[in-house]
C-alpha positions in Angstrom: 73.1 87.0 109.4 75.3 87.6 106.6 75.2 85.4 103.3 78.1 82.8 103.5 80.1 83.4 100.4 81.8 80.8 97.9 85.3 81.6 97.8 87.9 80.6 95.2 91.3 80.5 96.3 93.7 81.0 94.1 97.6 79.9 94.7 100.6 78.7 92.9 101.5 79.2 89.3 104.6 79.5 87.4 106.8 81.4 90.0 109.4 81.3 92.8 107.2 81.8 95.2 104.5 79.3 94.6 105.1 77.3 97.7 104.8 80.3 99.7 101.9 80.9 97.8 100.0 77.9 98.6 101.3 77.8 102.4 99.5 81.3 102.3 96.5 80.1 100.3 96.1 77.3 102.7 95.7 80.1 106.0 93.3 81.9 104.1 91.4 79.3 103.1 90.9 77.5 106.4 90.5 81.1 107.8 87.5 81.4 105.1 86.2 77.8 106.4 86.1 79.4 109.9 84.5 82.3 109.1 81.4 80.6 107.6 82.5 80.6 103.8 82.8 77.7 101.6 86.6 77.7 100.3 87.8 76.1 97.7 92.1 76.1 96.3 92.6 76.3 92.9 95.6 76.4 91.3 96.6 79.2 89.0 97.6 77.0 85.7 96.4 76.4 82.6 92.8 75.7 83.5 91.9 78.1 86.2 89.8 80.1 83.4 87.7 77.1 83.2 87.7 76.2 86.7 86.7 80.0 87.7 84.3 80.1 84.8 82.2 76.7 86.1 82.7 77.1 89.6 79.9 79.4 90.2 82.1 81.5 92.9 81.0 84.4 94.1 84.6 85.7 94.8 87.8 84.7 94.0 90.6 85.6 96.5 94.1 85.6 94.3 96.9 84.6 97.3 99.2 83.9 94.1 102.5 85.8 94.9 105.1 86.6 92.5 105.1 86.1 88.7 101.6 85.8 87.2 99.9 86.2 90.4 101.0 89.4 91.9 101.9 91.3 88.9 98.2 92.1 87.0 98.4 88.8 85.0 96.0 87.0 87.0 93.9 90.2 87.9 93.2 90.8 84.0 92.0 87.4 83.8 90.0 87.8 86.2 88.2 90.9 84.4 88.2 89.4 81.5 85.9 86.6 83.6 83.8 89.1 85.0 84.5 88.0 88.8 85.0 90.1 91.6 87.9 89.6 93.5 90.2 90.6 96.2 93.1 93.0 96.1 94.3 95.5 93.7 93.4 96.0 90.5 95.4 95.1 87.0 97.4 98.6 86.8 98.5 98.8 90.8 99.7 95.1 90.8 101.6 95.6 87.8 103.3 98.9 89.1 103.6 97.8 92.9 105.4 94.1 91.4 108.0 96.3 89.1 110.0 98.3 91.5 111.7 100.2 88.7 108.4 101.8 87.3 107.0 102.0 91.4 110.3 104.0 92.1 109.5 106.4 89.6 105.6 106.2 90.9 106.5 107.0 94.3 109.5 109.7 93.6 106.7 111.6 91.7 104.4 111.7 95.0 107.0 113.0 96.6 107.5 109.8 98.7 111.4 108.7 100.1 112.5 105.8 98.4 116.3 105.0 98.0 118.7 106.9 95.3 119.4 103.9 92.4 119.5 103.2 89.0 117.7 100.3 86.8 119.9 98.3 84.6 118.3 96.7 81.9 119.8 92.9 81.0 121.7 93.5 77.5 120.0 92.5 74.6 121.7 89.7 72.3 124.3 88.8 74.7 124.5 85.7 76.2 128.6 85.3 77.3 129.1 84.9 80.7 132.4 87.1 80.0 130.5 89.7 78.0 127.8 89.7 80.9 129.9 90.1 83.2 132.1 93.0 81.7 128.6 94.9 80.8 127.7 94.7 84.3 130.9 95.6 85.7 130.6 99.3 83.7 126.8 99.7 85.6 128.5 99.0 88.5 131.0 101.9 88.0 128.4 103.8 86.5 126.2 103.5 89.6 128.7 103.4 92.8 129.6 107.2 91.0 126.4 108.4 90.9 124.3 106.3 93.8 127.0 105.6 96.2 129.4 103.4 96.8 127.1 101.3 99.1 124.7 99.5 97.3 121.6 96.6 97.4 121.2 94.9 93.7 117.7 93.3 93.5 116.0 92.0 90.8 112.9 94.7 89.8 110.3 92.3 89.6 110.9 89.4 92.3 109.5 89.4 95.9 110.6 87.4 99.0 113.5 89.2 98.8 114.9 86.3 96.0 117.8 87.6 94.3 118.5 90.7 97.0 122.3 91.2 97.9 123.2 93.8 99.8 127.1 95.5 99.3 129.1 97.6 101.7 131.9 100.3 100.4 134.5 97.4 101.2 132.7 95.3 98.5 134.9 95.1 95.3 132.8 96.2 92.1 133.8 92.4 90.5 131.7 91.3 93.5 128.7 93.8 92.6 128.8 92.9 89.0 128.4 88.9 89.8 125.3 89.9 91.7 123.7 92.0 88.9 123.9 89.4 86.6 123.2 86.6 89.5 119.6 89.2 89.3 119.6 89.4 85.4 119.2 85.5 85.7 115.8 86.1 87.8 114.7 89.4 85.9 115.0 91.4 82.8 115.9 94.7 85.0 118.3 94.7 88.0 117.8 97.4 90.2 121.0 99.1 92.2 120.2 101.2 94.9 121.4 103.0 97.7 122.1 100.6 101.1 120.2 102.1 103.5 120.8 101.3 106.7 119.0 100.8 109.5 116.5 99.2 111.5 114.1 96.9 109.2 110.2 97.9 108.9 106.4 97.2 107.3 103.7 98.4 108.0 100.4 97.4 106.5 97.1 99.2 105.3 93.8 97.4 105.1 91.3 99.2 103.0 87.7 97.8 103.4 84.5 99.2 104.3 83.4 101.5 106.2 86.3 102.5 107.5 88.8 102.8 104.3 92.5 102.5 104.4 93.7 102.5 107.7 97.4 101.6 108.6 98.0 98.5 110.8 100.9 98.5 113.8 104.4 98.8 112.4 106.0 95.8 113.0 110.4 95.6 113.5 112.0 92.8 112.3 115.3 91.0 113.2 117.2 88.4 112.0 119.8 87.4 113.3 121.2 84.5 112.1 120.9 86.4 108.5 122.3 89.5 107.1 119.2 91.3 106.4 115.2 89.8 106.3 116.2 87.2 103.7 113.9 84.4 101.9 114.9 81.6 104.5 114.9 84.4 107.4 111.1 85.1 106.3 109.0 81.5 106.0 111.9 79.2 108.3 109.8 78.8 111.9 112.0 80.8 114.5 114.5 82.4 112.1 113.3 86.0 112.6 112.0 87.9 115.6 109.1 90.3 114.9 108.0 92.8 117.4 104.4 94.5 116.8 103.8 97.4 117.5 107.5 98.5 116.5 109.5 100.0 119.6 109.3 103.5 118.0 107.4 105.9 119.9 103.8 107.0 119.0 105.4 110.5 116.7 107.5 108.2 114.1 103.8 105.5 114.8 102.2 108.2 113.1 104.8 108.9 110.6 105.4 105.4 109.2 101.5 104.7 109.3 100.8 107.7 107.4 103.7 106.6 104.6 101.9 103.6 104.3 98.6 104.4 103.6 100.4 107.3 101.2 102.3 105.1 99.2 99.3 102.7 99.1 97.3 104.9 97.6 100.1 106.7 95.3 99.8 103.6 93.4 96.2 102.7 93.1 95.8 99.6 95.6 93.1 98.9 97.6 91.9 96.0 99.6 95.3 95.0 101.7 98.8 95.7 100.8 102.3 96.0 103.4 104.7 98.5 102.5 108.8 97.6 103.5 111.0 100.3 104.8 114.3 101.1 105.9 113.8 103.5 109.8 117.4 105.6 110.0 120.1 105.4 107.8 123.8 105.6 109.5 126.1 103.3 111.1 124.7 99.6 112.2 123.4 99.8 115.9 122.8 103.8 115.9 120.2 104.8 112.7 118.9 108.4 112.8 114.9 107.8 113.9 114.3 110.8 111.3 115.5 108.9 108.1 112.9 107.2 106.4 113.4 104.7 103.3 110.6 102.8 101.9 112.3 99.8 100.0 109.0 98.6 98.4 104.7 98.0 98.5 103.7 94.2 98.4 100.0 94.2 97.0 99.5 90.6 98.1 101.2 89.8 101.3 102.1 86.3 102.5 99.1 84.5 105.0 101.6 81.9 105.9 102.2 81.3 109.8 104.9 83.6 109.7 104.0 86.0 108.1 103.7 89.7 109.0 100.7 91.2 107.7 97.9 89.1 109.7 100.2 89.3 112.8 99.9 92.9 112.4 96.2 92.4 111.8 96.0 90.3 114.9 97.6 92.7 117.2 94.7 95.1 115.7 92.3 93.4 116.9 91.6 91.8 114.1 92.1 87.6 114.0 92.7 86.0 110.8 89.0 84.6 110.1 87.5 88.2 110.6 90.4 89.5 108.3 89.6 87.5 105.4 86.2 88.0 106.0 86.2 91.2 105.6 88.4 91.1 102.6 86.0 88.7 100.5 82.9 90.9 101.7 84.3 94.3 100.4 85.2 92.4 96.8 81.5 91.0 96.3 79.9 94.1 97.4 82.3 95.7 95.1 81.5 93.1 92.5 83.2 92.7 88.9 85.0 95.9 86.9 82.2 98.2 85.7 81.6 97.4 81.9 81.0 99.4 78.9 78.4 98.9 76.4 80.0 98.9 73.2 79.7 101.8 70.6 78.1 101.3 67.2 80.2 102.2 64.3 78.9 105.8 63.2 76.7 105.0 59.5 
């Protein structure tokens, strides 16, 4: 029988998406419970070092989305503790949380994100007029050299927190007030192309023995909200998921494969869910053959609604066995490789 494993949780912290953190750290951790493990939360503030460093865990499971969590903070602490844990390492979670430098990852692999332009937040202005007047020139700037449809975002939020999306109609005033709405949430707005279509992710678990292997596709809907919004995504009932995704076993293959690509384009491993746009035309007729990938979520939620262990489920794959295998594959992985040091030369 396999060794039952002590398992620090890890959820909160200083970000916008520490409730959905800890709704997601409390799945795992009862899935960890149910799976033989002994599970403990801890909360990622000023004295999880301490609380790692005592604990005597022998892997620490980081379900801290957004700021600090998601984005290599907490993973270099956790090197720096010598502890193995779950997900990706320092340098994916960093590049996979910033969309602008992912974008630029991605469009070197040759994978289809969407046309757009990063606007940094202006440096030493603080008027709301002056704001707003900068912005409304990268608004120009972009809607001649994107398109005139465009989705603002902040570049290093998930949960879709700060995401507007903009048709032609839309006046540029109206773009501009949502770039700096994002430069509120985020030194960088992003502005890219609308791409529309029909909303999908698809995730990639990567453990032993098998490596990464996509999950279903799953569609989403939501239709009391424009697009898969923050309220659309953790409200009970406000979005309609179907997994597998309606879209035949060819495109299956096609969306699968993206995944696991852009999964390994920028370094994860363990789990991660990559978001895409399928066709990109009129509402209620997308082009199957357009692809868009909007972005790669290194930790995904493991709240009751969320997608990735629904995906897993309809794998075959329930949530206990999930986890299970996820803590396994970081303790037989164990901490980062270390270096001795190098004497000084006499």
């Amino acid at each position: 029988m396999a060794k039952a494993l002590s398992v620090a949780v890890v959820q909160g912290g200083a970000s916008m998406e520490a409730e959905v953190s800890r709704a997601s750290a409390r799945g795992v951790a009862d899935a960890l419970v149910r799976a033989g493990h002994a599970a403990v939360r801890l909360e990622l503030d000023a004295w999880l070092a301490e609380s790692v460093r005592t604990g005597g865990f022998d892997v620490v499971f980081p379900v801290a989305h957004g700021a600090l969590g998601e984005d290599g903070a907490l993973q270099g602490l956790l090197e720096v503790l010598d502890v193995p844990y779950v997900g990706s390492g320092v340098l994916a979670s960093a590049l996979a949380m910033n969309k602008a430098a992912a974008r630029r990852v991605l469009l070197a692999d040759g994978l289809p994100v969407a046309r757009g332009t990063a606007v940094p937040r202006p440096t030493g202005v603080e008027g709301v007029s002056e704001l707003a007047a900068l912005a409304l020139e990268a608004v120009v700037r972009a809607r001649a050299e994107v398109g005139a449809e465009l989705v603002v975002k902040p570049s290093s939020q998930g949960s879709a927190l700060g995401v507007a999306r903009f048709g032609e109609e839309a006046t540029s005033e109206a773009v501009a007030a949502a770039v700096v709405a994002a430069w509120k949430l985020d030194d960088v707005a992003l502005l890219e192309h609308f791409a529309r279509g029909r909303e999908l992710t698809c995730g990639v678990l990567d453990t032993p023995p098998q490596g990464a292997r996509a999950l279903p596709p799953t569609e989403i809907v939501s239709p009391q909200d424009a697009f898969y919004t923050y309220e659309a995504r953790y409200a009970p009932g406000r979005s309609v998921h179907t997994c597998p995704a309606d879209i035949g076993a060819a495109l299956t293959r096609v969306v699968q494969k993206l995944a696991v690509t852009a999964h390994r384009s920028l370094g994860c491993r363990d789990l991660s869910r990559m978001d895409l746009i399928l066709g990109d035309g009129p509402p209620g007729a997308p082009s199957l053959n357009s692809v868009t990938i909007l972005e790669v979520n290194t930790m995904p939620g493991f709240t009751p609604t969320s997608l990735y262990p629904e995906a897993a489920a309809r794998a075959g794959i329930p949530l206990e066995e999930l986890c299970d295998s996820l803590v396994r594959a970081a303790h037989a992985r164990g901490p980062t490789r270390r270096l001795a040091a190098r004497p000084l030369p006499t």
